[in-house]
C-alpha positions in Angstrom: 3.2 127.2 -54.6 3.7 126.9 -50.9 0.6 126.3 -49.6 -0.1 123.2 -51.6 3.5 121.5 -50.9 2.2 121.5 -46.8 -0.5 120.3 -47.7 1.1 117.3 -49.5 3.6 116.5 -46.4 0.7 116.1 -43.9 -1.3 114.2 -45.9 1.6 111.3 -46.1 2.5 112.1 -42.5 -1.2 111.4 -41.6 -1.4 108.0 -44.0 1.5 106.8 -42.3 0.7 107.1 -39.0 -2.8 105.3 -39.5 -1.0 102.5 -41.3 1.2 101.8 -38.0 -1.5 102.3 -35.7 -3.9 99.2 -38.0 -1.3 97.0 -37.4 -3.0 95.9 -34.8 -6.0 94.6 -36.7 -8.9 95.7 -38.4 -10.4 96.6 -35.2 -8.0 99.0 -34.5 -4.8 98.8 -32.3 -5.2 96.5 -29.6 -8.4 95.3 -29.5 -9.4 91.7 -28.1 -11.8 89.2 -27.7 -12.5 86.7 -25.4 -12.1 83.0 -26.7 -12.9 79.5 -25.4 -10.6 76.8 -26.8 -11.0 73.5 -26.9 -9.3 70.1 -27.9 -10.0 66.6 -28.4 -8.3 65.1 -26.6 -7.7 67.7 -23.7 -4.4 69.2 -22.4 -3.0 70.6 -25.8 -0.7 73.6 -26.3 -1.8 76.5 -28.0 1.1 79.4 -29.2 0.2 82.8 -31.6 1.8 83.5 -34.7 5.3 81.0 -33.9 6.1 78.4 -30.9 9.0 81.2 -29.9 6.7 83.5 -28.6 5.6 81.1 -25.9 2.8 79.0 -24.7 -0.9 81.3 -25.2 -2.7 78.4 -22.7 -3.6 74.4 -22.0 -6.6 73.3 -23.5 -9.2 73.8 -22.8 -8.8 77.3 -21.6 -10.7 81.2 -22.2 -8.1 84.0 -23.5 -7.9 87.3 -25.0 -7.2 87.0 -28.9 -6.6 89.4 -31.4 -9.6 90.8 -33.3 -9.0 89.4 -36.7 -6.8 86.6 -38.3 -4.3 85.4 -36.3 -1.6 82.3 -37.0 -2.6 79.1 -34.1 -0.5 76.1 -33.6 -2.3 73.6 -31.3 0.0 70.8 -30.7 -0.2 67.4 -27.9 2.4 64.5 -27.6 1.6 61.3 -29.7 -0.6 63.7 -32.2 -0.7 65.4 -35.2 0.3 69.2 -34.8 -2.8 71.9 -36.4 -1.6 75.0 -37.8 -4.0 77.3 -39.5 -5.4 80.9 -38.9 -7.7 82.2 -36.0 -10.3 84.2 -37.0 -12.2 86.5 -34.6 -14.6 88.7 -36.1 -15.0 92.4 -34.6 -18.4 92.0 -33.5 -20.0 88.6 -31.8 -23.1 88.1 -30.3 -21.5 85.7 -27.7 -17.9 85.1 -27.1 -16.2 82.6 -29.7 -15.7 78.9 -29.2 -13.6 76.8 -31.1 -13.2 73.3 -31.4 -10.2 71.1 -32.3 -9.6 67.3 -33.0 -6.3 66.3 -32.8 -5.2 63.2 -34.9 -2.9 60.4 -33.7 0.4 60.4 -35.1 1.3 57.3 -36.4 3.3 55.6 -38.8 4.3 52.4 -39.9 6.9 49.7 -38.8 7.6 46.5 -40.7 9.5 43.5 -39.7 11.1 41.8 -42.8 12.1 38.0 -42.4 12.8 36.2 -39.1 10.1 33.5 -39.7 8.2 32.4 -36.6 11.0 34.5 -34.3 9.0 36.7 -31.7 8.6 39.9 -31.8 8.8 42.6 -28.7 8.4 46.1 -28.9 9.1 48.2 -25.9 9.3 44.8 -23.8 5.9 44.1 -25.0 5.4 40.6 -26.9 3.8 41.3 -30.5 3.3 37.8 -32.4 5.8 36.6 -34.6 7.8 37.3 -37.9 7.4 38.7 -40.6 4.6 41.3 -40.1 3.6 44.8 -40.4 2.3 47.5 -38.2 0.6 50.3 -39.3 -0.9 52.1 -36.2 2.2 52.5 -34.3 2.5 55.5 -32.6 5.6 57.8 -34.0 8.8 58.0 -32.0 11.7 55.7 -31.1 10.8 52.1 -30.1 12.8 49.7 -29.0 12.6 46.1 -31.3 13.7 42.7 -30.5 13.4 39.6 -32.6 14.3 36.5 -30.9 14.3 32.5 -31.8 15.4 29.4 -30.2 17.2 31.5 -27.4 19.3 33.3 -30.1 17.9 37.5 -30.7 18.3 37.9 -34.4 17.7 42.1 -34.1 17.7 44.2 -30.9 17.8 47.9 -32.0 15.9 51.1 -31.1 13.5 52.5 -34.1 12.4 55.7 -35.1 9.0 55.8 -36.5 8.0 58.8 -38.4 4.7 61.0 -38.5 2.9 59.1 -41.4 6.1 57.2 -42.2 7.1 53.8 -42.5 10.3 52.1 -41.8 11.7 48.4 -42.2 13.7 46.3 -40.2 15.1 43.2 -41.1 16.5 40.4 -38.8 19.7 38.4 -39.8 19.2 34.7 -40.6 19.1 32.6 -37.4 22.3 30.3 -37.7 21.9 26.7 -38.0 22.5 24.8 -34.7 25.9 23.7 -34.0 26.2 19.7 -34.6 26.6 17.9 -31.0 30.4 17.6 -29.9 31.8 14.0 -30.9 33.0 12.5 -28.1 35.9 9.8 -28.5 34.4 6.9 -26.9 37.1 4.5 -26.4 35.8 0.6 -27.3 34.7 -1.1 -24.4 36.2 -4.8 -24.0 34.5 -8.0 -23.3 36.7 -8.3 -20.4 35.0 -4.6 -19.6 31.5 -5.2 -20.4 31.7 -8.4 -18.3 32.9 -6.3 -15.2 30.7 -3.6 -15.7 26.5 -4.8 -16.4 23.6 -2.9 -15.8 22.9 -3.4 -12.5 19.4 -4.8 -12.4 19.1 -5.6 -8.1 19.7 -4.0 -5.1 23.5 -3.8 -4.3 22.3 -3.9 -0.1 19.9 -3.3 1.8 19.4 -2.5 5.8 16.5 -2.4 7.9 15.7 -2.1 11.5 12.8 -4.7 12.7 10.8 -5.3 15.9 9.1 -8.3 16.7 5.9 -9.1 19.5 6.2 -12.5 20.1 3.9 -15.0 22.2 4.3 -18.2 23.2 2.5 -21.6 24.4 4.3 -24.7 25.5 2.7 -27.7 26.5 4.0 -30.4 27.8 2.1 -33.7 27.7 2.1 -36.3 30.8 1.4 -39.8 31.3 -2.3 -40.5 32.4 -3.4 -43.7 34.6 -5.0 -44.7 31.5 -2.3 -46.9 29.5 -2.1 -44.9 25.9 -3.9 -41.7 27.0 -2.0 -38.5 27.9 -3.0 -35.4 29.4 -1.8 -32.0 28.4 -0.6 -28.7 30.9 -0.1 -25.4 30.1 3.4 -25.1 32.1 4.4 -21.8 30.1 2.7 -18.6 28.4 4.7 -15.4 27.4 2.6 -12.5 25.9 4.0 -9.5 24.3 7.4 -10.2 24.2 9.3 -7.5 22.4 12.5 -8.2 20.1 14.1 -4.9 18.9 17.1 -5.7 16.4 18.3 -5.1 12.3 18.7 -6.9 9.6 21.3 -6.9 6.6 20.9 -8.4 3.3 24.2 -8.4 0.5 23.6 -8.9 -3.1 27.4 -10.1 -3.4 27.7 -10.3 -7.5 25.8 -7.1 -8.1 28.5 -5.8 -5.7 31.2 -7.7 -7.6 29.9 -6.6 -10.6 29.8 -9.9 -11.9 27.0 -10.4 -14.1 26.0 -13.3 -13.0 23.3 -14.8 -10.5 21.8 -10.8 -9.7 19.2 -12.9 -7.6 21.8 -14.3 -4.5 21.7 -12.5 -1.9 23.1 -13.0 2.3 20.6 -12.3 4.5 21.2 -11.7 8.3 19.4 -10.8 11.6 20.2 -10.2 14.9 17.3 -9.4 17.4 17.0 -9.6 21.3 14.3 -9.3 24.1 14.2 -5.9 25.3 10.9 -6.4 28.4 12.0 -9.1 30.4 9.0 -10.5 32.4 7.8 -12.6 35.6 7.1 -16.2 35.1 4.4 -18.5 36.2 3.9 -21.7 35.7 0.3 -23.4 35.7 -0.2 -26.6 36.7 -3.7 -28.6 36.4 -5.5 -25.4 36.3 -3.3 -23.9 39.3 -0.8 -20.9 39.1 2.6 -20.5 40.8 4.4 -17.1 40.2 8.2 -17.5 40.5 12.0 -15.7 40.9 12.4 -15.9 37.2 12.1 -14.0 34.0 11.9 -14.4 30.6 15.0 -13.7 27.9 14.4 -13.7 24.4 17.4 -13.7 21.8 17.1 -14.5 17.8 20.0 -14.8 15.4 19.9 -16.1 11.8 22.3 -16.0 8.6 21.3 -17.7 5.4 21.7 -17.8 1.5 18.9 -16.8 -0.6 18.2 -16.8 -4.7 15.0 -15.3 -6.3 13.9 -15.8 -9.4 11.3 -13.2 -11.3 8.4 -15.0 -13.0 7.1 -12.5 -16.0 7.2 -9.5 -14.3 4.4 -10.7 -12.4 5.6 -12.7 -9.7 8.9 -13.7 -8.0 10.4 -17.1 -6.4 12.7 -17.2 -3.7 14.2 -20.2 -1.8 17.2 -20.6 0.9 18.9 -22.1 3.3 20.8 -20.9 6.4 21.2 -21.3 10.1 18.7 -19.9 12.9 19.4 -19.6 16.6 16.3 -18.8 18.5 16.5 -18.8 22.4 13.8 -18.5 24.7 16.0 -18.6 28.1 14.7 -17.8 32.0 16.9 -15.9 34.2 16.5 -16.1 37.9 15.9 -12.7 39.4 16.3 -14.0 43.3 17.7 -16.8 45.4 15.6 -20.1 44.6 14.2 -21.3 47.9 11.9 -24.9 47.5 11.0 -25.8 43.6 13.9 -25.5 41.6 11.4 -24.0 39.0 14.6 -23.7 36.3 13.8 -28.0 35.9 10.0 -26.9 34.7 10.3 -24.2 32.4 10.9 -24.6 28.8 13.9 -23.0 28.8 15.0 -23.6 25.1 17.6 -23.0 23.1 16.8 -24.0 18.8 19.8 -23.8 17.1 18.9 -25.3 13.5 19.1 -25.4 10.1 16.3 -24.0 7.4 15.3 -24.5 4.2 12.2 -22.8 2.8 10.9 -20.0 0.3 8.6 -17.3 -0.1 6.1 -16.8 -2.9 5.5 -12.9 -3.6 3.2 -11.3 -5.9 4.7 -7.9 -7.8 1.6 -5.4 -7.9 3.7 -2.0 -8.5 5.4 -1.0 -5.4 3.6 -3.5 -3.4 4.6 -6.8 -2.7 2.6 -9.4 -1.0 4.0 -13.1 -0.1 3.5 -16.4 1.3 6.8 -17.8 3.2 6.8 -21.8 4.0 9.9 -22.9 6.2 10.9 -26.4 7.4 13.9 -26.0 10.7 16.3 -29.0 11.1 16.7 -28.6 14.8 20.5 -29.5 16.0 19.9 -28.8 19.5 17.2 -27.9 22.1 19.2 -26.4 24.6 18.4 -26.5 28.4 15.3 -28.8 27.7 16.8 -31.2 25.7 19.8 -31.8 28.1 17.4 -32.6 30.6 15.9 -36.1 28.8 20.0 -37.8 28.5 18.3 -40.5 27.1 16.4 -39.6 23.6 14.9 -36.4 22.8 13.7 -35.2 19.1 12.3 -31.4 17.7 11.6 -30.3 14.5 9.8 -26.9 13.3 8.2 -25.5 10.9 7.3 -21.6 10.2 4.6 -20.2 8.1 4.3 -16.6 7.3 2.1 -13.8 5.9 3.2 -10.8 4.9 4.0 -7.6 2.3 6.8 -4.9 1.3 6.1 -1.7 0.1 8.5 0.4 -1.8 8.8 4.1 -1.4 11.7 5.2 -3.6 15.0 4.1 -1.7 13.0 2.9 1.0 11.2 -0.3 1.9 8.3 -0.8 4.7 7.9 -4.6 5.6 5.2 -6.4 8.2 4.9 -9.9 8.7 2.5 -12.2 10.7 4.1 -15.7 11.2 3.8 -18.3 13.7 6.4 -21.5 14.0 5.6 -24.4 16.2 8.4 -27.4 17.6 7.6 -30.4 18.2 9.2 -32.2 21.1 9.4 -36.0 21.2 10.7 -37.5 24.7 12.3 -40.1 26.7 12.7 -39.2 29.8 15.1 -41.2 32.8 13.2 -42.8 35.1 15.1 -41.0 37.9 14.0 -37.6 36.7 11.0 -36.0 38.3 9.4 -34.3 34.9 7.9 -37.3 33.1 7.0 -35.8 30.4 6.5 -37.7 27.1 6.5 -35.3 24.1 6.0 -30.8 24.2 4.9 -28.4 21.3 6.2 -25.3 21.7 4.3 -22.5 19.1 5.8 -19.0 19.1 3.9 -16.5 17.0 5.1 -13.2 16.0 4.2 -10.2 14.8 6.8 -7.9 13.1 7.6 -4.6 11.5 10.7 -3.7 9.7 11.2 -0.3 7.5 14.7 -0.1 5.8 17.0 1.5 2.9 17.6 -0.3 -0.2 20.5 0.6 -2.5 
């Protein structure tokens, strides 16, 4: 009975031991094979039998597997994780590849109400509300929905593997109504003192002036009722520097009434004094003197607007406009001072200017009559009757550019000189015109 009882215990003790040693596989304990994985896309992890024994490779990569069936996770970020069994047969007649295609792993977000707000996910703009997206990739994302300035949701979403989740934005509140302001009534008294101002309040310009002049004076001839006619005085290029001023007094009052008077003033003087000669029946004589120019004139003006289309301005006012000599040496001979037209026209003018409104630009016609009160030097020198009136005609246009105006002006005025000279006085002159034509450039700031 002995002998079969051993014979028992090593047959178990010899099952046993080849049960531990095939755990390794049907191959036998610990035999491999090489294998070539690969992944679509690229750089996926691969683990054996659970993710806690570690990392096996990066795809794609070659390793050493297991004869047999083994457990493979293959897993990448933003895809769908494989898990299924490895198989490697004992024998192969080349070593084993395998291929895997790794899904995106998306689910679906869904933005309920908001109507026309805009939607932004992960700071990236995605049309408008409500609408639904179902190829978003899983994870957290960050979701605002905005309208008129005012975010109706601004949250961070988790978007499941093949789920779907649903946001919804609170109703946009209605605007607020405007604040009411308590406007106290405005008075007659008030909305007399106060109108919209619809003119300039003042305005202030610098101007320069080139002037040149011609006087004549005209002579007795042998001939009874002839005359004949010298040049006794030319001045060319004669500069006037100076600024002008203009008031709109009821749009400064704020009175509402007449918004077209305005005060005008100008004060220019000579700023190149220059030698004098005087011709003489063709003959020139140079002398100690030189010429002084001065100009002053204040005056009241009214313009009237003609259909948006044109505009009518006339005035009155008083001009002083002196053309003097000053002697620049001791006067030996000629007393020259007795020839010259040293004049002085202090008067009084009445005219207007026609102007056409073409946008900023202005062009006008100016027509002026001068009352002259007194000559001055020349005058004084015929005690017994002298007479001089003027009259100025001008050319020009004003172009605005914003607060700012830019003026030039052609004109030329011409005296005429009526005289009676005494018998003892050596210039016998019978009658003068004196024409003084300027050109001038002003560029101001209107307010």
């Amino acid at each position: 009975m002995a002998r079969p009882l051993v014979l028992t215990a090593c047959l178990v003790l010899g099952l046993g031991r080849s049960a531990v040693a095939g755990g390794a596989g049907p191959g036998g304990p610990g035999k491999t094979s090489k294998v070539t994985i690969e992944t679509d896309p690229p750089g996926a992890k691969v683990y054996f039998n659970v993710k806690e024994d570690g990392e096996v490779c990066t795809t794609p990569c070659t390793i050493d597997a297991p004869i047999g069936e083994t457990p493979i996770i293959v897993e990448a970020e933003n895809r769908r994780s494989i898990i299924e069994n490895l198989v490697v047969p004992r024998k192969t007649a080349r070593p084993l590849r395998v291929s895997y295609k790794l899904k995106p792993a998306l689910g679906t977000l869904v933005v309920d109400g908001g109507d026309g707000a805009a939607i932004t996910i992960d700071d990236e703009a995605q049309g408008t509300a409500p609408r639904r997206f179902e190829d978003i990739a899983a994870g957290a994302h960050h979701v605002v929905v905005e309208k008129n300035g005012r975010k109706l949701l601004d949250e961070f979403v988790e978007v499941e593997i093949g789920g779907e989740v649903t946001v919804t934005p609170k109703p946009a509140a209605p605007a607020p109504p405007p604040p009411v302001i308590d406007t106290p009534a405005v008075t007659a008294t008030q909305a007399s003192a106060a109108p919209p101002r619809s003119t300039p309040a003042f305005a202030i310009a610098a101007r320069t002036d080139i002037g040149f002049r011609q006087f004549d004076f005209s002579y007795p001839d042998s001939t009874p009722g002839t005359k004949k006619t010298n040049d006794n005085d030319r001045e060319v290029a004669e500069v006037l520097a100076g600024a002008t001023v203009d008031l709109w007094p009821t749009t400064l009052l704020h009175l509402g009434v007449l918004p077209g008077l305005a005060l005008h003033g100008r004060f220019q003087i000579g700023v190149n004094p220059q030698a004098v000669t005087i011709r003489t029946n063709g003959m020139t004589t140079p002398t100690p003197l030189t010429t002084s120019w001065l100009s002053f004139e204040g005056s009241l003006l009214h313009r009237w607007t003609i259909a948006g289309t044109a505009a009518l301005e006339v005035g009155a006012g008083y001009t002083d406009d002196r053309y003097h000599f000053t002697r620049e040496g001791p006067m030996t001979g000629t007393d020259y001072s007795l020839v010259v037209p040293d004049t002085a026209y202090k008067a009084v003018q009445i005219g207007g200017r026609l102007s056409l409104l073409l946008g900023r630009f202005e062009p006008y016609f100016a027509l002026e009559n001068r009352i002259v009160l007194s000559g001055g030097e020349l005058a004084n020198r015929y005690t017994i009757s002298t007479s001089v009136d003027g009259l100025l005609l001008a050319l020009g246009a004003a172009v605005r550019l914003g607060p700012f105006e830019v003026r030039a002006e052609g004109s030329r005025t011409r005296y005429s000189w009526t005289l009676r000279p005494n018998t003892s006085d050596a210039d016998q002159a019978t009658s003068a015109s004196d024409a003084i034509e300027k050109i001038s450039l002003a560029l101001g700031y209107v307010y």
